[in-house]
Phi, psi and omega in degrees: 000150248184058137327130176207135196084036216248141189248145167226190336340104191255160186234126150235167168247170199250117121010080159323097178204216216232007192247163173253159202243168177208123158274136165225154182241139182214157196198134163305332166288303189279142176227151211199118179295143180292155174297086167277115161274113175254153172263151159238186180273141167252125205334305213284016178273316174332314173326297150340327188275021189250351179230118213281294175357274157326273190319296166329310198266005135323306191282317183279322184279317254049028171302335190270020147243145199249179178263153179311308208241166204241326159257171102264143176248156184208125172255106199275137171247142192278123178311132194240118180285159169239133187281140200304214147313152109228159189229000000 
């Protein structure tokens, strides 16, 4: 998925699936270490197990995993410019 244009603070959601997910940020000024979103289990999926149906389309969307942290902060540094020649 692809944002463009975007003011921040920005808020998005992340796509839930059993893979880490990685951000990257990208800005003509600014430079920003890409992100690792990791998933854990998510608990309250547990529920589900008394229902087979529910626990499948958990495990088929990837609801029975969450993202680790509920924010990320993403800390940008200003692109260091190079001055022409001079002579």
């Amino acid at each position: 998925m692809k944002h463009t244009n975007v003011t921040f603070p920005y808020t998005t959601k992340i796509r839930r699936s059993f893979d880490e997910t990685v951000v990257k940020i990208e800005s003509p000024n600014y430079t920003a270490e890409p992100i690792i979103i990791n998933k854990s289990f998510n608990a309250v999926s547990v529920i589900n197990l008394l229902n087979i149906l529910g626990w499948g389309i958990d495990a088929a969307t990837g609801a029975i995993t969450k993202p680790e942290f509920k924010f990320y902060q993403i800390d940008f540094q200003p692109k260091e410019t190079t001055a022409p020649n001079q002579k």
